[in-house]
DORO-762343 format. One record per residue (C-alpha): residue number from 1; residue in one letter; y, x, z. Coordinates in steps of 0.25 Angstrom, whole numbers, plus 2048, in hexadecimal, padded with zeros to 3 digits. Last residue first. Example, Ala and Ser with C-alpha at 12.3 -4.5 7.8 and 13.67 -1.06 7.14 Angstrom:
2
+------+------+-------+------+-----+
: resi : resn : north : east :  up :
+------+------+-------+------+-----+
:    2 :    s :   7FC :  837 : 81D :
:    1 :    a :   7EE :  831 : 81F :
+------+------+-------+------+-----+
% end
This chain:
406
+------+------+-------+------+-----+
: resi : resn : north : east :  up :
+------+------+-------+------+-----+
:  406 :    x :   152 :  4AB : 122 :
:  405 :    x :   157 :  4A5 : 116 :
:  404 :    x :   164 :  4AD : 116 :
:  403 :    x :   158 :  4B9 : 114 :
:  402 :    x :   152 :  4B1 : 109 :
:  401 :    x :   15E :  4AE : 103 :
:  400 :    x :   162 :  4BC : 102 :
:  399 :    x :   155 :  4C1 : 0FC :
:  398 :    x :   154 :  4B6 : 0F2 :
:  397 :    x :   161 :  4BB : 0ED :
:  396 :    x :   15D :  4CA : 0EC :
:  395 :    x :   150 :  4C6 : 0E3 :
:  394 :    x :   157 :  4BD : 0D9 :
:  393 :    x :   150 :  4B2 : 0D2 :
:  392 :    x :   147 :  4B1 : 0DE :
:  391 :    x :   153 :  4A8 : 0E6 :
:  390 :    x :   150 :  49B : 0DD :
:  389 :    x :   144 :  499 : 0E4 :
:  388 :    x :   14D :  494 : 0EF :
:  387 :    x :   14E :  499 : 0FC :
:  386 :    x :   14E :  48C : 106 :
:  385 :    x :   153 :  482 : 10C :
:  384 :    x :   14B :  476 : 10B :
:  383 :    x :   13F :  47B : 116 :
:  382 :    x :   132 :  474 : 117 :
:  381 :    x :   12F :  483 : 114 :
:  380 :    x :   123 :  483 : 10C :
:  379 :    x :   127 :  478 : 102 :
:  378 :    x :   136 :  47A : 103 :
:  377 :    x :   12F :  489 : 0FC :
:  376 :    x :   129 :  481 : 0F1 :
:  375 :    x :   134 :  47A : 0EE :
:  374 :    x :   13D :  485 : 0EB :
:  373 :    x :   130 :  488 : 0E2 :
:  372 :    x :   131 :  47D : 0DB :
:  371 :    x :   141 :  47D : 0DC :
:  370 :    x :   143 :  48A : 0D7 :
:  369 :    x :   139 :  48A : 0CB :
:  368 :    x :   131 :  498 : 0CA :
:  367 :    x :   124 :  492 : 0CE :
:  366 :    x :   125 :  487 : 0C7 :
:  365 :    x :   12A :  48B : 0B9 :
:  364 :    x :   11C :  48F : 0B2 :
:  363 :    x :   119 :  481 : 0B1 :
:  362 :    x :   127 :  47D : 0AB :
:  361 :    x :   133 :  475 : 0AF :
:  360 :    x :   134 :  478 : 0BD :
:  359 :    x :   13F :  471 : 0C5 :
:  358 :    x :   137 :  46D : 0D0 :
:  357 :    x :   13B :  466 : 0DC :
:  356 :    x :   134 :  462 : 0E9 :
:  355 :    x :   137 :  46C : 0F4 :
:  354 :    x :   146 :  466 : 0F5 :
:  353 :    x :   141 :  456 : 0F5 :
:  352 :    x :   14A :  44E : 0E9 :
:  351 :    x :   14F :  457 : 0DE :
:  350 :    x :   14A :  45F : 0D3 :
:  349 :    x :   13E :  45B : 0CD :
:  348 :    x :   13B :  460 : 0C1 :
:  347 :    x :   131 :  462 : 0C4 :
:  346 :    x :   124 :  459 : 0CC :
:  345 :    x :   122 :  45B : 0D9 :
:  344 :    x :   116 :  456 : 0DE :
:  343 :    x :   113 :  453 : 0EE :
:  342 :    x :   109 :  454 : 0F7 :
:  341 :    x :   108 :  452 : 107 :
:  340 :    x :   112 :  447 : 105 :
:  339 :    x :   121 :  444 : 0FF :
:  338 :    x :   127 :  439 : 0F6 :
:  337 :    x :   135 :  43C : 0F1 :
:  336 :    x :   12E :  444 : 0EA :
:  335 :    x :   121 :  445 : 0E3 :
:  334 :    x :   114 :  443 : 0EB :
:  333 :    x :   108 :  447 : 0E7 :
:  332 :    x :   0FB :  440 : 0ED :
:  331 :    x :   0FC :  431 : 0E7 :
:  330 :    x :   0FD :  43A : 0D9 :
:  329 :    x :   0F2 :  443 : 0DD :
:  328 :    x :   0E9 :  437 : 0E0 :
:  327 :    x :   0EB :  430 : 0D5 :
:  326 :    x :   0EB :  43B : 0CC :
:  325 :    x :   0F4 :  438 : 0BF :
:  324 :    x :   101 :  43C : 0C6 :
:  323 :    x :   0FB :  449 : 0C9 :
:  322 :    x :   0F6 :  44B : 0BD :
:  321 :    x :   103 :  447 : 0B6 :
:  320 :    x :   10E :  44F : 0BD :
:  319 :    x :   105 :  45C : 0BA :
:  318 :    x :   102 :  467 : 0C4 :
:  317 :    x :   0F5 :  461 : 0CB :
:  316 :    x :   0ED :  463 : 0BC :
:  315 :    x :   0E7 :  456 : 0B7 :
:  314 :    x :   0DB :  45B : 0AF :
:  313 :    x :   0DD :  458 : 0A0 :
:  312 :    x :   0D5 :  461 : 099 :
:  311 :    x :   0C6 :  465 : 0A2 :
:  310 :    x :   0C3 :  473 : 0A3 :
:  309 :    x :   0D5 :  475 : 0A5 :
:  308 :    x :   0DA :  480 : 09E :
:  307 :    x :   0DD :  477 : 090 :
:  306 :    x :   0E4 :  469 : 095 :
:  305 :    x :   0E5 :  46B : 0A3 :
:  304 :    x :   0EA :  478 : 0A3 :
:  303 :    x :   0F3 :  477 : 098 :
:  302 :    x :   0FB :  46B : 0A0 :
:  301 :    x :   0FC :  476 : 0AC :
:  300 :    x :   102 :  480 : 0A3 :
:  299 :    x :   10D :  475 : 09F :
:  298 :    x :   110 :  46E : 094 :
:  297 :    x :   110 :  471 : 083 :
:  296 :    x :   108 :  47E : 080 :
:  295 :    x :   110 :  486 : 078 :
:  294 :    x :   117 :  48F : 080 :
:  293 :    x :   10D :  496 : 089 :
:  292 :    x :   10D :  48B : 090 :
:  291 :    x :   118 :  47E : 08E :
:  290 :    x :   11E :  474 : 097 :
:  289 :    x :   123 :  467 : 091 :
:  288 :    x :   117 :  45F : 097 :
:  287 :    x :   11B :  464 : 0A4 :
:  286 :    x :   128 :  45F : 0A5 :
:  285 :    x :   123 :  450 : 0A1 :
:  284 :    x :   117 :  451 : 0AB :
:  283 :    x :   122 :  455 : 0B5 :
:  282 :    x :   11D :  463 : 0B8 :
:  281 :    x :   119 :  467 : 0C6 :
:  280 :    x :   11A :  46A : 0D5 :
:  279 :    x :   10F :  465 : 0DD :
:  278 :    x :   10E :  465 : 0EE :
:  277 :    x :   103 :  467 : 0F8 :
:  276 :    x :   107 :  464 : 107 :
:  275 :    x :   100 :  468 : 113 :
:  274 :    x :   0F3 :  46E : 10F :
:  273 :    x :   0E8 :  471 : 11A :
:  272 :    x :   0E3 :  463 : 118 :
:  271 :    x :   0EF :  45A : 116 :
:  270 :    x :   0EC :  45D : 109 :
:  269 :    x :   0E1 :  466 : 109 :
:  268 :    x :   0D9 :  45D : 100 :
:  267 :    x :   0E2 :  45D : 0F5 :
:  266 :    x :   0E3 :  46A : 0F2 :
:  265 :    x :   0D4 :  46F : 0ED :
:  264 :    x :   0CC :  462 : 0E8 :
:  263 :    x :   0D8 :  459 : 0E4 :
:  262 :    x :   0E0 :  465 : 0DD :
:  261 :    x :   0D4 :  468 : 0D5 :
:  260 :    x :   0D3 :  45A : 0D1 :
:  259 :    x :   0E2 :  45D : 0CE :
:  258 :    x :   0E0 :  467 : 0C5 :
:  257 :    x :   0E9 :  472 : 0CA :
:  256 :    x :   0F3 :  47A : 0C1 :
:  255 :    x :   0FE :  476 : 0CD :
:  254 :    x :   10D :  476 : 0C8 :
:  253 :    x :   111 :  47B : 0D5 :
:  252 :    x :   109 :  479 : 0DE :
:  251 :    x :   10D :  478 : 0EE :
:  250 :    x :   105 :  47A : 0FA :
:  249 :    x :   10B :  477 : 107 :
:  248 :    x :   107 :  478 : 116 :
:  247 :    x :   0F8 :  481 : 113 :
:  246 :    x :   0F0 :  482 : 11F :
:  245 :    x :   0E6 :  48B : 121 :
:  244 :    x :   0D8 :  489 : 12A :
:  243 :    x :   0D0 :  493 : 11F :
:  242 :    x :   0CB :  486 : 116 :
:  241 :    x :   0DB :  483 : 115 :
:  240 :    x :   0DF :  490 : 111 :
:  239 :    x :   0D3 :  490 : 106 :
:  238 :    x :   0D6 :  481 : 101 :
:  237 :    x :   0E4 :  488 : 0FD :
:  236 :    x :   0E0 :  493 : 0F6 :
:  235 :    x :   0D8 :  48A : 0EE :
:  234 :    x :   0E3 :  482 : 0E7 :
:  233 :    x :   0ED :  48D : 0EA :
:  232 :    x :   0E6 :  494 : 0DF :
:  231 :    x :   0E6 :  488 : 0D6 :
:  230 :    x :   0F5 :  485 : 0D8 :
:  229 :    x :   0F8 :  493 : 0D5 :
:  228 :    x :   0F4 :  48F : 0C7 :
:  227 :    x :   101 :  487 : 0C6 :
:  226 :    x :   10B :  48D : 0D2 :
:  225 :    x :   104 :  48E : 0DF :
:  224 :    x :   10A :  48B : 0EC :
:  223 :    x :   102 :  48B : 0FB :
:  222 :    x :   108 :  48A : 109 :
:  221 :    x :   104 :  490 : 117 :
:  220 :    x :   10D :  48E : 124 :
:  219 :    x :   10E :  49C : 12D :
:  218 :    x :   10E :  4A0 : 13C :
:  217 :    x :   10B :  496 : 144 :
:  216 :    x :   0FC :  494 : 142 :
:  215 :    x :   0FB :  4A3 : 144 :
:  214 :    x :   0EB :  4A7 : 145 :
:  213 :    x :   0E7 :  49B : 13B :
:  212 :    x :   0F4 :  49C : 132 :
:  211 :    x :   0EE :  4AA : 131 :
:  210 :    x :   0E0 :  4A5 : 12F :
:  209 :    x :   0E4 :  49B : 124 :
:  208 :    x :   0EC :  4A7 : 11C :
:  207 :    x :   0E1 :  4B1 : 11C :
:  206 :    x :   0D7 :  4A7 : 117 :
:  205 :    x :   0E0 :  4A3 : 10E :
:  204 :    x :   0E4 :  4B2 : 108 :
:  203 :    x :   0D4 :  4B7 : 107 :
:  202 :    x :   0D0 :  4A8 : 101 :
:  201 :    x :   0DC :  4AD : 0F6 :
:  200 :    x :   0D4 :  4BB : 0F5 :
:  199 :    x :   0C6 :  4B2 : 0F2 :
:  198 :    x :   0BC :  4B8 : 0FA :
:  197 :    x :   0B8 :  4A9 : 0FD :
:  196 :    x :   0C0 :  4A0 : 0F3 :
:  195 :    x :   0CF :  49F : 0F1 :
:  194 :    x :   0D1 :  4AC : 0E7 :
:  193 :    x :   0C4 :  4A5 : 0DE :
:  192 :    x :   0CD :  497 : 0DD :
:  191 :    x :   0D7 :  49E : 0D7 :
:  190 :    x :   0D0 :  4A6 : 0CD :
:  189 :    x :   0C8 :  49A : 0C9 :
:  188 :    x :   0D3 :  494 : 0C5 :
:  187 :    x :   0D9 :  49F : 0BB :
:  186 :    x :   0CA :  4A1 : 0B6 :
:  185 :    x :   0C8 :  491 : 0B3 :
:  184 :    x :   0D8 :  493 : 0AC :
:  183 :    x :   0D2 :  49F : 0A3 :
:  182 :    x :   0C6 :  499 : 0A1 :
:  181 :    x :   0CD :  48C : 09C :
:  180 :    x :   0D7 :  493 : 094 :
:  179 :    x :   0CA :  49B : 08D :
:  178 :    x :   0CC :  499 : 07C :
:  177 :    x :   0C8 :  48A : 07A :
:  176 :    x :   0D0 :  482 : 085 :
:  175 :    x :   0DB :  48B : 084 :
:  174 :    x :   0DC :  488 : 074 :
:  173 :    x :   0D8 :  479 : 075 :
:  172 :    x :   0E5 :  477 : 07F :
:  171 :    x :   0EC :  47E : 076 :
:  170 :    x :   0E8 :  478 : 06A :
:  169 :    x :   0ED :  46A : 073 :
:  168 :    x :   0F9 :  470 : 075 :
:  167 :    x :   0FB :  473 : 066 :
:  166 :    x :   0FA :  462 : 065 :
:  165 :    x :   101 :  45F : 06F :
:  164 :    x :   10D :  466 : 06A :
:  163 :    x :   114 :  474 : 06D :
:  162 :    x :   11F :  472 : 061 :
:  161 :    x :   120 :  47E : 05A :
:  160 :    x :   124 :  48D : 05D :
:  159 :    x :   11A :  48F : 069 :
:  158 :    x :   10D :  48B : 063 :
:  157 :    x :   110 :  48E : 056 :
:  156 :    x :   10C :  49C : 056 :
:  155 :    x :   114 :  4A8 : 057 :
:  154 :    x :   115 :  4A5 : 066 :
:  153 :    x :   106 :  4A3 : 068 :
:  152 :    x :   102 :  4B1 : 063 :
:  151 :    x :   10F :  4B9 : 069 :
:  150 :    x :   10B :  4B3 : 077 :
:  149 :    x :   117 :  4B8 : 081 :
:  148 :    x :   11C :  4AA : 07F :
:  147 :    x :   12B :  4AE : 07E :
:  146 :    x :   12A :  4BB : 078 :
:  145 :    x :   120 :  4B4 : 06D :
:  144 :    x :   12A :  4AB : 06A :
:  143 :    x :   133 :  4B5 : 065 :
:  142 :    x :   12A :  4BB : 05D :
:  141 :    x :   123 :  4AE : 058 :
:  140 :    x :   130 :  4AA : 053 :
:  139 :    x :   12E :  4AE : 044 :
:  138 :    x :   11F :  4A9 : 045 :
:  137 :    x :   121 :  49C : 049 :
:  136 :    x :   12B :  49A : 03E :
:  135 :    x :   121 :  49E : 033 :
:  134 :    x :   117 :  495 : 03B :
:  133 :    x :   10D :  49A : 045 :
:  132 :    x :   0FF :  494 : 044 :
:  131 :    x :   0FD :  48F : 052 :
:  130 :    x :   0EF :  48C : 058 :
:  129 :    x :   0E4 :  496 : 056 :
:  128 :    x :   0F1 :  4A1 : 056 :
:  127 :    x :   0F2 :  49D : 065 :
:  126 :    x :   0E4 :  4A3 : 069 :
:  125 :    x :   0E8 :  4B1 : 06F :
:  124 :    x :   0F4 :  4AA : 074 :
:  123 :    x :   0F1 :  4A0 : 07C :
:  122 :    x :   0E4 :  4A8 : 082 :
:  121 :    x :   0EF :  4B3 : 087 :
:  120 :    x :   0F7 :  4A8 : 08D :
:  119 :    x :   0EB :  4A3 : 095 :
:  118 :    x :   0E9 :  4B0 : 09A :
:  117 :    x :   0F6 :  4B3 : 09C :
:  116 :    x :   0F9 :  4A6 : 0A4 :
:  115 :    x :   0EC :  4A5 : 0AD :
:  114 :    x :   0EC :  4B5 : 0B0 :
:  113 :    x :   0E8 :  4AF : 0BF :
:  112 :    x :   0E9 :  4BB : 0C8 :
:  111 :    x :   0EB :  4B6 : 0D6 :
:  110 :    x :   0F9 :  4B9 : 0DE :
:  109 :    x :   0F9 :  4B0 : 0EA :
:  108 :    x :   107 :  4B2 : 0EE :
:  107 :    x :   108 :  4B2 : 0FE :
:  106 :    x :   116 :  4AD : 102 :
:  105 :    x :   11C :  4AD : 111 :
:  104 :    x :   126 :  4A3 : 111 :
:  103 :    x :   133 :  4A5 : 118 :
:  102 :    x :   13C :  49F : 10C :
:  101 :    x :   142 :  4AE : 109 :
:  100 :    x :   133 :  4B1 : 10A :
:   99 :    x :   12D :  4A8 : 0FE :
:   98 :    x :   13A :  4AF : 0F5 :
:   97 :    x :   138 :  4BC : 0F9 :
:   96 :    x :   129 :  4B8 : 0F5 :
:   95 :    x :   130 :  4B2 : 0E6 :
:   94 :    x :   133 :  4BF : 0DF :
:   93 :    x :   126 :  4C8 : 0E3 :
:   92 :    x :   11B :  4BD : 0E1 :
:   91 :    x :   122 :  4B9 : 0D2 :
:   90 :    x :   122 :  4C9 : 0D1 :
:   89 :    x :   110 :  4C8 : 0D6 :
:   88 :    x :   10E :  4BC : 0CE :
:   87 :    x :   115 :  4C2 : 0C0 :
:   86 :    x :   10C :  4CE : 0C4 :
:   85 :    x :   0FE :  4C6 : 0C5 :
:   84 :    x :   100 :  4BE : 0B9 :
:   83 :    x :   108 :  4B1 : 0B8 :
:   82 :    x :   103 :  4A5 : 0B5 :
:   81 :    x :   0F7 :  4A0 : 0BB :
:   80 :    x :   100 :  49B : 0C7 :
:   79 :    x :   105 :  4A1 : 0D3 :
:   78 :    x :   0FE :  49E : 0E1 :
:   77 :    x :   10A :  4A0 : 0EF :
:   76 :    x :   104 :  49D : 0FC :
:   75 :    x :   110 :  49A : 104 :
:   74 :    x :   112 :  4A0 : 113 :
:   73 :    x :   11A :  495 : 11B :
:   72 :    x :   121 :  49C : 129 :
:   71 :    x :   11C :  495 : 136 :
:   70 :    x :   125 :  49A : 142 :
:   69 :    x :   12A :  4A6 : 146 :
:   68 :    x :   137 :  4AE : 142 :
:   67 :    x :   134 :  4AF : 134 :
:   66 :    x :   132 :  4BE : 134 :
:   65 :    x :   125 :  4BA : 13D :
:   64 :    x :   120 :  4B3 : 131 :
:   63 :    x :   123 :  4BE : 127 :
:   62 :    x :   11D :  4C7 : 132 :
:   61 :    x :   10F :  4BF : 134 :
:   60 :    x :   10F :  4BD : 124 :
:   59 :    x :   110 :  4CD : 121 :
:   58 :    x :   107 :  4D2 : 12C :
:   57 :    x :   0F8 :  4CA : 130 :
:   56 :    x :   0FA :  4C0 : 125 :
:   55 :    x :   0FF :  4C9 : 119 :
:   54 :    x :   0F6 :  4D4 : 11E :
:   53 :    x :   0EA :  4CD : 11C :
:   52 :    x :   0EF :  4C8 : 10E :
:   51 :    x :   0F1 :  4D8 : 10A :
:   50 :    x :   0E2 :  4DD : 111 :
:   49 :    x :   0DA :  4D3 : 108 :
:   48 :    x :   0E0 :  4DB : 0FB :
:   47 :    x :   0EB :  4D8 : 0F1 :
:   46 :    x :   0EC :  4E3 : 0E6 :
:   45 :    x :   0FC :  4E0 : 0E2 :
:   44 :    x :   0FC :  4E4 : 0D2 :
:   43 :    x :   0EE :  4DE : 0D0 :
:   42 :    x :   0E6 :  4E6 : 0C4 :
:   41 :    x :   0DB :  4EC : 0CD :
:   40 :    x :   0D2 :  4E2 : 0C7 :
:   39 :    x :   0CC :  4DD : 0D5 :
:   38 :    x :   0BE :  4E2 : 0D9 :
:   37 :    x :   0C2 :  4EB : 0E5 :
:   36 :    x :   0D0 :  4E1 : 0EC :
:   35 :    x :   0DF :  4E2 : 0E9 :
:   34 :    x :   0DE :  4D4 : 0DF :
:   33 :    x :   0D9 :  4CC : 0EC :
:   32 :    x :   0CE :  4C2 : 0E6 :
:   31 :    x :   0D0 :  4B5 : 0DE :
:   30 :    x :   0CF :  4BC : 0D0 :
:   29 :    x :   0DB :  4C6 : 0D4 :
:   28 :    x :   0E3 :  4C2 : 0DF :
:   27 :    x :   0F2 :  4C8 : 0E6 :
:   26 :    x :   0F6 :  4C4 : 0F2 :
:   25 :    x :   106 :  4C4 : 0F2 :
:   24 :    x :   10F :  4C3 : 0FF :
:   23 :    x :   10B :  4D0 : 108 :
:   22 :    x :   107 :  4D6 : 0FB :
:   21 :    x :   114 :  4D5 : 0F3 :
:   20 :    x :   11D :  4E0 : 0F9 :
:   19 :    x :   10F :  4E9 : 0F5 :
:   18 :    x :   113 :  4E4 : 0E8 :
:   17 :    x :   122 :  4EA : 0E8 :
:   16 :    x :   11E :  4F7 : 0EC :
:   15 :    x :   114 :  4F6 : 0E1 :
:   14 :    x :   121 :  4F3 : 0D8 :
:   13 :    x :   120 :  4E6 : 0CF :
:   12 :    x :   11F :  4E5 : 0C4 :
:   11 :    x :   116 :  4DA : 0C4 :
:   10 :    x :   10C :  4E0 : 0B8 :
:    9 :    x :   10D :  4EE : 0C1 :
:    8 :    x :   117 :  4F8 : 0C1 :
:    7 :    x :   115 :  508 : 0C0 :
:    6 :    x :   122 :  50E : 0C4 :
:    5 :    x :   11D :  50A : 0D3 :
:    4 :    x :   112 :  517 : 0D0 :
:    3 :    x :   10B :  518 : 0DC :
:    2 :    x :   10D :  523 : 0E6 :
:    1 :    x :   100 :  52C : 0E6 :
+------+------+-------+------+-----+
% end
């Protein structure tokens, strides 16, 4: 019987329209492929073992041989904990034109993290044990709550007075108190799980390291994560290498690492089966003027390592300070007009070195700012010229420039 494509999924997306997405998106489900007996049965796109075979044996050898021969760059692509499984997959379907019109062969790692909502949920179920709305609170709670998407917070103070350290510190308590930490310890375990043995990401790396084994001149591998991606890339990446890979670049963006983590996992490989590693980040100034959910005064990364974190105040590898407080970390990254195997870009930044700008202003800005991710792509290339980021705003444009690209 003829499925019903009248009857849309979270994504909105057409099922003609995901099977489009399976030579480019693997889709995970508590570290295993989400397609597979024992999975939920909720996943929109169903990934099994068979879909990352055929993207080596069929879809990358023919993207590569579209090319006209030589090495083309294939980009591991983690998103962070903050969108849900649909918002990955149309984020997946507007940008891999994009990916392709730059001759790079994408592969988004789609794992189901539920980070944000779940931790938006436990802000609003316990928001009225904070704030105690005022008269004035109350009569712009309605539009507010539009805004916020938590009606229980929005008609409280938290969103229409002064975020101050004080109400961050009730946050912090507040998370600490009512599950934040369980939800972020899940969140991390779920990536390391999809990278261990019989782990769907272990599947993926193991598969990539024997194809660059069988055709050495065929593809270069690289790795990006956005926040929460990072710690998936942070184990994805060790598995590539322990299977003979090699990954060229691997770039971060506002990485939710600790950077003890980062010492243990990443750091080894450099110049050990990873080429270059780079950062792009807040300033500390920036960052601190950030906002989650609204009321929480600095970014999602400084709320992780004050309340989600088991031990408050570990350094986390996406913050200007932590960094610059590390000794060896600091000796490590350089920021332009120096240059080395590891670099931090810190936004704004928006001139010097072309794959070295940022113009993002908030956390959650990263992965859709134009010349983060422009950078990004001179990243992977070694190419200046290039098909902006720019062009995804408009699906017909970035069609046209990627075929004058090519």
């Amino acid at each position: 019987m003829a499925r019903d494509e009248t009857v849309l999924p979270l994504s909105g997306l057409l099922p003609a329209e995901l099977e489009a997405l399976r030579p480019f998106v693997v889709d995970l489900e508590n570290g295993h492929f989400s397609g597979l007996p024992g999975a939920s049965g909720h996943a929109e796109l169903k990934t099994v073992p068979a879909d990352v075979d055929a993207i080596f044996s069929t879809h990358l050898p023919a993207f590569a041989a579209s090319r006209g021969g030589g090495a083309v760059p294939v980009v591991f692509w983690a998103h962070g904990g903050l969108v849900s499984e649909g918002s990955a997959l149309t984020a997946a379907q507007r940008n891999i034109p994009w990916w392709l019109a730059n001759g790079i062969y994408p592969i988004h790692l789609a794992w189901h993290t539920g980070f944000w909502d779940s931790l938006g949920d436990l802000v609003a179920d316990h928001a009225r044990e904070i704030w105690t709305p005022t008269a004035a609170d109350k009569s712009m709670g309605a539009a507010a709550a539009s805004l916020t998407g938590f009606p229980s917070v929005a008609s409280g103070r938290g969103l229409n007075s002064p975020v101050t350290d004080s109400s961050n510190k009730l946050i912090e308590e507040l998370l600490r108190h009512v599950g934040g930490m369980a939800i972020w310890a899940a969140m991390k375990e779920n990536a390391l799980k999809a990278s261990e043995p019989g782990g769907g990401a272990a599947y993926v790396a193991a598969a990539m390291a024997a194809f660059q084994s069988h055709n050495p001149d065929t593809a270069t591998v690289h790795a990006a994560g956005f926040s929460a991606g990072a710690n998936f890339q942070e184990h994805f990446l060790p598995a590539v290498v322990r299977n003979g890979g090699a990954i060229d670049t691997c770039t971060l963006l506002v990485p939710a690492v600790g950077t003890e983590e980062f010492k243990r996992t990443l750091l080894p490989l450099l110049g050990q089966g990873v080429g270059r590693i780079a950062v792009f980040g807040m300033k500390t100034v920036l960052a601190r003027e950030d906002n989650c959910f609204g009321i929480y005064r600095g970014s999602l990364l400084d709320l992780i390592r004050a309340a989600l974190d088991p031990t408050p105040g570990t350094p986390i590898l996406g913050l200007q300070q932590c960094i610059g407080e590390d000794t060896v970390l600091n000796a490590l990254f350089k920021v332009y007009p120096e240059t080395g195997p590891a670099e931090s870009v810190w936004s704004v930044t928006c001139d010097g070195a072309l794959d070295a700008r940022s113009a993002a202003t908030t956390h959650s800005a990263f992965d859709d700012d134009v010349p983060t991710m422009d950078s990004v792509v001179r990243r992977i290339t070694g190419r200046k010229s290039i098909v902006s980021f720019g062009t995804t705003a408009h699906a017909r444009l970035l069609a046209v420039a990627g075929k004058i690209a090519l």
